[in-house]
N, CA, C and O atoms as a GROMACS GRO file, in nm:
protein
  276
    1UNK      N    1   2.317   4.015 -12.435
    1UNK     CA    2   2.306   3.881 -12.376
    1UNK      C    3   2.202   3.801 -12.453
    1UNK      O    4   2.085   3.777 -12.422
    2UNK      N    5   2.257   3.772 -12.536
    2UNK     CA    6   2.170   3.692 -12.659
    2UNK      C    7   2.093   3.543 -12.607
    2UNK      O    8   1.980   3.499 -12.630
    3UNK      N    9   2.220   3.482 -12.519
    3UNK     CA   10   2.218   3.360 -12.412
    3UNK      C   11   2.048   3.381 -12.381
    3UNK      O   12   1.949   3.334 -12.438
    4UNK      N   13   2.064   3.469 -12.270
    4UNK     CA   14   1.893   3.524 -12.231
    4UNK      C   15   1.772   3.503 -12.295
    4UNK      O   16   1.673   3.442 -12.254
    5UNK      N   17   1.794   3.568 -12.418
    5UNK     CA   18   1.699   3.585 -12.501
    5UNK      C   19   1.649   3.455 -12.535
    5UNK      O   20   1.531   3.422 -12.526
    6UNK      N   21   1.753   3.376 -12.580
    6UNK     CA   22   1.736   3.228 -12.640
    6UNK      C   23   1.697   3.124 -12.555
    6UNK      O   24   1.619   3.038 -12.598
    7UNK      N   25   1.762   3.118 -12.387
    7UNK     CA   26   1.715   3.044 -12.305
    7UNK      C   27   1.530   3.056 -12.255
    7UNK      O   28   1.442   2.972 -12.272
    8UNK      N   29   1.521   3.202 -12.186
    8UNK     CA   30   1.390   3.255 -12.176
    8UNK      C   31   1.243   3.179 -12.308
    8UNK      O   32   1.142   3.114 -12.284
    9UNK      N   33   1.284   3.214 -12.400
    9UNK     CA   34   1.185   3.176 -12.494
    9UNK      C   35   1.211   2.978 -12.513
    9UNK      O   36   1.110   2.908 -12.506
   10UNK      N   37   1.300   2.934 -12.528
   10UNK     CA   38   1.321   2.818 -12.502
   10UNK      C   39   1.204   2.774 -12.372
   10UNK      O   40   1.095   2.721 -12.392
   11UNK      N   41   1.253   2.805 -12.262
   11UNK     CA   42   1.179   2.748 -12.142
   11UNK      C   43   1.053   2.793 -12.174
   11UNK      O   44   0.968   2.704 -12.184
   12UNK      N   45   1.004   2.948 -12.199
   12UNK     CA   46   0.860   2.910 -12.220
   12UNK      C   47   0.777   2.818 -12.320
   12UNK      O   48   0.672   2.758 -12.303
   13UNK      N   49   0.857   2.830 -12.427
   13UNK     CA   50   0.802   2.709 -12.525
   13UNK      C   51   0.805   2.534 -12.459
   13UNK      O   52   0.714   2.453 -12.479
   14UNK      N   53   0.895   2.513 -12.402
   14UNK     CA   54   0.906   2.406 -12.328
   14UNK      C   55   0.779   2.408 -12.214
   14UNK      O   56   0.748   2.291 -12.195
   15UNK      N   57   0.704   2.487 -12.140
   15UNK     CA   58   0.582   2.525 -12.058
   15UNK      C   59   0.498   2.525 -12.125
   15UNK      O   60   0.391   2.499 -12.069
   16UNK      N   61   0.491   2.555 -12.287
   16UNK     CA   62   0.398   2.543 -12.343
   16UNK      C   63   0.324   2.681 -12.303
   16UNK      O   64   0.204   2.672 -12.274
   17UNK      N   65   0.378   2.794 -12.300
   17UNK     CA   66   0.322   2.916 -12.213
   17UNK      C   67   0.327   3.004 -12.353
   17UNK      O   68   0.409   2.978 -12.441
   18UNK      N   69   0.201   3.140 -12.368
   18UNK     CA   70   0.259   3.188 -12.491
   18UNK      C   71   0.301   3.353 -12.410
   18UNK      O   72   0.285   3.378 -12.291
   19UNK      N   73   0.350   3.435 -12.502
   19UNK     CA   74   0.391   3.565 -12.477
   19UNK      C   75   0.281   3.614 -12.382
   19UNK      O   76   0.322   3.614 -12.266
   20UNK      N   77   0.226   3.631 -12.387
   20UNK     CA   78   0.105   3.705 -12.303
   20UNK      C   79   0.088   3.677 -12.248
   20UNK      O   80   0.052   3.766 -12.172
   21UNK      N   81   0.077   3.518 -12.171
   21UNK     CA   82   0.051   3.459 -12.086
   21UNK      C   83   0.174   3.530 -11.967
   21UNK      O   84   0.158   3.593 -11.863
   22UNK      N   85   0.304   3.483 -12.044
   22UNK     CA   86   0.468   3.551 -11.982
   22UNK      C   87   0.422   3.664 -11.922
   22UNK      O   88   0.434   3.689 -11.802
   23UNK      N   89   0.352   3.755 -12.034
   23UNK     CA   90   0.372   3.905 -12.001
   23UNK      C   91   0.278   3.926 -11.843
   23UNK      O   92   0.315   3.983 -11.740
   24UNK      N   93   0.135   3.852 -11.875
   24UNK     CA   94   0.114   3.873 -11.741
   24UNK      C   95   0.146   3.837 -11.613
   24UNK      O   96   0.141   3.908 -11.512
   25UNK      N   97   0.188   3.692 -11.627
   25UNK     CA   98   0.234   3.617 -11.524
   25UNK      C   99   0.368   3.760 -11.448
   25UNK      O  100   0.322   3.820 -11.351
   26UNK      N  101   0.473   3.791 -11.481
   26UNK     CA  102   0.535   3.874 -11.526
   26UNK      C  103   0.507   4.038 -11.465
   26UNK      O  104   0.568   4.102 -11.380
   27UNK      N  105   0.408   4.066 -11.535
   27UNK     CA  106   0.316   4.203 -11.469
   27UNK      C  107   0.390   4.300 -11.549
   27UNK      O  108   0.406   4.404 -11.485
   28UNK      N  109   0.449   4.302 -11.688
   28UNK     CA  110   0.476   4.409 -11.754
   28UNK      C  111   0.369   4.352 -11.917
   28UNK      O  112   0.288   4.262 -11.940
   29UNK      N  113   0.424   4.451 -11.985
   29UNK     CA  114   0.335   4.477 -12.108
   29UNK      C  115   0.389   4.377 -12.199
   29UNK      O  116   0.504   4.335 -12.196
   30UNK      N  117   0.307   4.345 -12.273
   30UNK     CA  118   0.361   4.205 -12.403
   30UNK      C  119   0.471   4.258 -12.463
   30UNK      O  120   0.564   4.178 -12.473
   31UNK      N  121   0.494   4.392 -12.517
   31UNK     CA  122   0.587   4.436 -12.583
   31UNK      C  123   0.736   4.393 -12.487
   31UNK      O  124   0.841   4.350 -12.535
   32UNK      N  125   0.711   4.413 -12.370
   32UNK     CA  126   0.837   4.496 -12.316
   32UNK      C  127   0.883   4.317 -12.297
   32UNK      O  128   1.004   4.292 -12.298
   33UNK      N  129   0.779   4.195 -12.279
   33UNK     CA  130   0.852   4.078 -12.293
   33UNK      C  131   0.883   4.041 -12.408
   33UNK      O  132   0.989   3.981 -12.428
   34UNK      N  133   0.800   4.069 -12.504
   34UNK     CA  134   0.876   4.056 -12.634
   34UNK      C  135   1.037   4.044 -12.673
   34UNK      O  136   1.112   3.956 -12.715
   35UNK      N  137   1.049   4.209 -12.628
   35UNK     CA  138   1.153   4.286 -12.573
   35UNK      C  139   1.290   4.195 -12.518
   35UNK      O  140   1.407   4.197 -12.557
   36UNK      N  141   1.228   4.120 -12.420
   36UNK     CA  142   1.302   4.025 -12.319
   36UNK      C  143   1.362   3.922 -12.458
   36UNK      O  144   1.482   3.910 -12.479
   37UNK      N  145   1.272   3.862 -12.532
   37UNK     CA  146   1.290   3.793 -12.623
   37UNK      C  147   1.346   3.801 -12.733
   37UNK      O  148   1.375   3.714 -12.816
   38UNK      N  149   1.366   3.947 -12.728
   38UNK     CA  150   1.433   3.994 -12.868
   38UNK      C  151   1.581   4.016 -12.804
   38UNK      O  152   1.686   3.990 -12.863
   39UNK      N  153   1.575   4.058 -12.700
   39UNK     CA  154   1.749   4.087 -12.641
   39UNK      C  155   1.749   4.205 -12.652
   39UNK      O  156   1.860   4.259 -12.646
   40UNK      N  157   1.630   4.291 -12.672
   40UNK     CA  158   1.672   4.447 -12.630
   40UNK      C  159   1.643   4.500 -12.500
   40UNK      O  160   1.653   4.619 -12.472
   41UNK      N  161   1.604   4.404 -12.417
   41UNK     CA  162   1.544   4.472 -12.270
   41UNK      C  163   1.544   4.353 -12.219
   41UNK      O  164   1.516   4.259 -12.293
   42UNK      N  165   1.570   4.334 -12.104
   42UNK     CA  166   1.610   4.238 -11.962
   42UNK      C  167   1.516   4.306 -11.873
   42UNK      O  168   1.490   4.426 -11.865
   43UNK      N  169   1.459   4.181 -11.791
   43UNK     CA  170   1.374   4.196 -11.647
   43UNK      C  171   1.453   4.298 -11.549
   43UNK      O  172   1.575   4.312 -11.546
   44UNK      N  173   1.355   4.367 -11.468
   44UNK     CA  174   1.405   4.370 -11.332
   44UNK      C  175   1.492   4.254 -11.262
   44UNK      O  176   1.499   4.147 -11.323
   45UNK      N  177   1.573   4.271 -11.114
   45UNK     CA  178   1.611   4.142 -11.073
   45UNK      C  179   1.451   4.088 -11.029
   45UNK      O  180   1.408   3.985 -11.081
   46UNK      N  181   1.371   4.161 -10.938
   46UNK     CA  182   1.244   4.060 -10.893
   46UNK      C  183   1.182   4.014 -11.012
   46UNK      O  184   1.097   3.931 -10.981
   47UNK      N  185   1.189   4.033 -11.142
   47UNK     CA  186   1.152   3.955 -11.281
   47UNK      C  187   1.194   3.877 -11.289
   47UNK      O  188   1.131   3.774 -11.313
   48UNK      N  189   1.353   3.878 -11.272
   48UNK     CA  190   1.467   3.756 -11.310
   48UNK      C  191   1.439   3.633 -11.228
   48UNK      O  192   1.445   3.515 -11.262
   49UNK      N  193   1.404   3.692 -11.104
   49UNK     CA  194   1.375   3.555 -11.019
   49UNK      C  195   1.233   3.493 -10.999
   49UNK      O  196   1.224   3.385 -10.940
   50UNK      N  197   1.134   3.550 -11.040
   50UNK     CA  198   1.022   3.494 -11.123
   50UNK      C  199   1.034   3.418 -11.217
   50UNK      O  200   1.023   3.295 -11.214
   51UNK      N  201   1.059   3.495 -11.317
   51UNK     CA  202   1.146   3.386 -11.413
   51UNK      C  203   1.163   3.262 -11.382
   51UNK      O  204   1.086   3.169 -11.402
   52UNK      N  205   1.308   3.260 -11.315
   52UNK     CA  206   1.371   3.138 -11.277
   52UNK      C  207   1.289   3.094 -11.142
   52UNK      O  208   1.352   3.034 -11.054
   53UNK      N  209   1.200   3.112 -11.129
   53UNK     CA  210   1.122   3.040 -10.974
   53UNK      C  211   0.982   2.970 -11.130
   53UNK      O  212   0.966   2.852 -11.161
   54UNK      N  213   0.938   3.041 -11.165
   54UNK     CA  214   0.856   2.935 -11.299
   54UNK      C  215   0.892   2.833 -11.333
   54UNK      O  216   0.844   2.720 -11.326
   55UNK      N  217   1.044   2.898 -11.401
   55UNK     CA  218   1.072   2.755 -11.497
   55UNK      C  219   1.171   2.690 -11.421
   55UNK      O  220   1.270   2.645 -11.478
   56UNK      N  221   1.156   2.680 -11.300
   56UNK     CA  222   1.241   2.554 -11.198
   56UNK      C  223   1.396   2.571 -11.249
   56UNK      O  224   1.443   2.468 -11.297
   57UNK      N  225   1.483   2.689 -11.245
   57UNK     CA  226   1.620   2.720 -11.316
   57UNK      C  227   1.711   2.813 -11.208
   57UNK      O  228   1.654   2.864 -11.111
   58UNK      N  229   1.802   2.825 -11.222
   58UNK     CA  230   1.883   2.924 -11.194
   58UNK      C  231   1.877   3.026 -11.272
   58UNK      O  232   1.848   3.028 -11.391
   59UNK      N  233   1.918   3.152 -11.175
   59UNK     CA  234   1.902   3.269 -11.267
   59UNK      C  235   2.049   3.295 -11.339
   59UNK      O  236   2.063   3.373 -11.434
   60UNK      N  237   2.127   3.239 -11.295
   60UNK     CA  238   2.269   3.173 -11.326
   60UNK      C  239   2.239   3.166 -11.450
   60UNK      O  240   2.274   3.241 -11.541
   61UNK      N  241   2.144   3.034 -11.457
   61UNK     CA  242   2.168   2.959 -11.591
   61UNK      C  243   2.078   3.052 -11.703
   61UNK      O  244   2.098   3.038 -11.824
   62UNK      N  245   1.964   3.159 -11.645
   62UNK     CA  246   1.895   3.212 -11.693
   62UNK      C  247   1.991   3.348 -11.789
   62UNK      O  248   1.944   3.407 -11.886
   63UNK      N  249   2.123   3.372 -11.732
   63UNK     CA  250   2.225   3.430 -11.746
   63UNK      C  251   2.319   3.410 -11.832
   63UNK      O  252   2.409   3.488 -11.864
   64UNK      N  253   2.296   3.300 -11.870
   64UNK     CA  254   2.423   3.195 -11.908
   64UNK      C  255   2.583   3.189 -11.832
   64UNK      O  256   2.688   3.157 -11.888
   65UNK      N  257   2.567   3.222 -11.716
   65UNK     CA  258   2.648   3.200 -11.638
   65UNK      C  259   2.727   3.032 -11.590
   65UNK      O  260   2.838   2.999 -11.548
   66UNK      N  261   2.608   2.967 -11.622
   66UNK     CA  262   2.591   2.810 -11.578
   66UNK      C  263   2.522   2.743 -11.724
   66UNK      O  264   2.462   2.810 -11.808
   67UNK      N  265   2.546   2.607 -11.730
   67UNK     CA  266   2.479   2.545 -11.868
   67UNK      C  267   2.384   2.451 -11.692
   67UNK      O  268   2.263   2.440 -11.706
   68UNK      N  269   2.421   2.416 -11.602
   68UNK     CA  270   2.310   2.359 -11.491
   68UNK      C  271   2.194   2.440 -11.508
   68UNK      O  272   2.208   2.556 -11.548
   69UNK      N  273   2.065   2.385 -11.480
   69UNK     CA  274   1.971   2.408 -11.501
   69UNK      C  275   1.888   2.451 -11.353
   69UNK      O  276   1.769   2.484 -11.357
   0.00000   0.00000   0.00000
């Protein structure tokens, strides 16, 4: 889910937030968001909806299920 990868880092750059910041906000290790960013590892669901409760989104769209935001 490449979608993921590309949206996720999108919105945090748009927050102006950097990796580490993610990782803690988050509560896993910089790598493993990295990870998130690279498309080899996806959140928990209670990650996913952190996530999308931050950056004001659907986890839909966090999915690429939806292009709505």
């Amino acid at each position: 889910m490449k979608i993921f990868a590309q949206r996720v880092k999108a919105l945090r750059q748009e927050r102006k937030k950097t990796q580490k910041e993610m990782a803690e906000y988050l509560e896993v290790g910089l790598r493993a968001y990295q990870y998130y960013e690279g498309a080899k590892h996806y959140p928990d669901v209670p990650g996913l909806m952190k996530m999308a409760d931050l950056f004001g989104v659907s986890t839909d769209y966090l999915l690429g299920r939806s292009e709505k935001r």
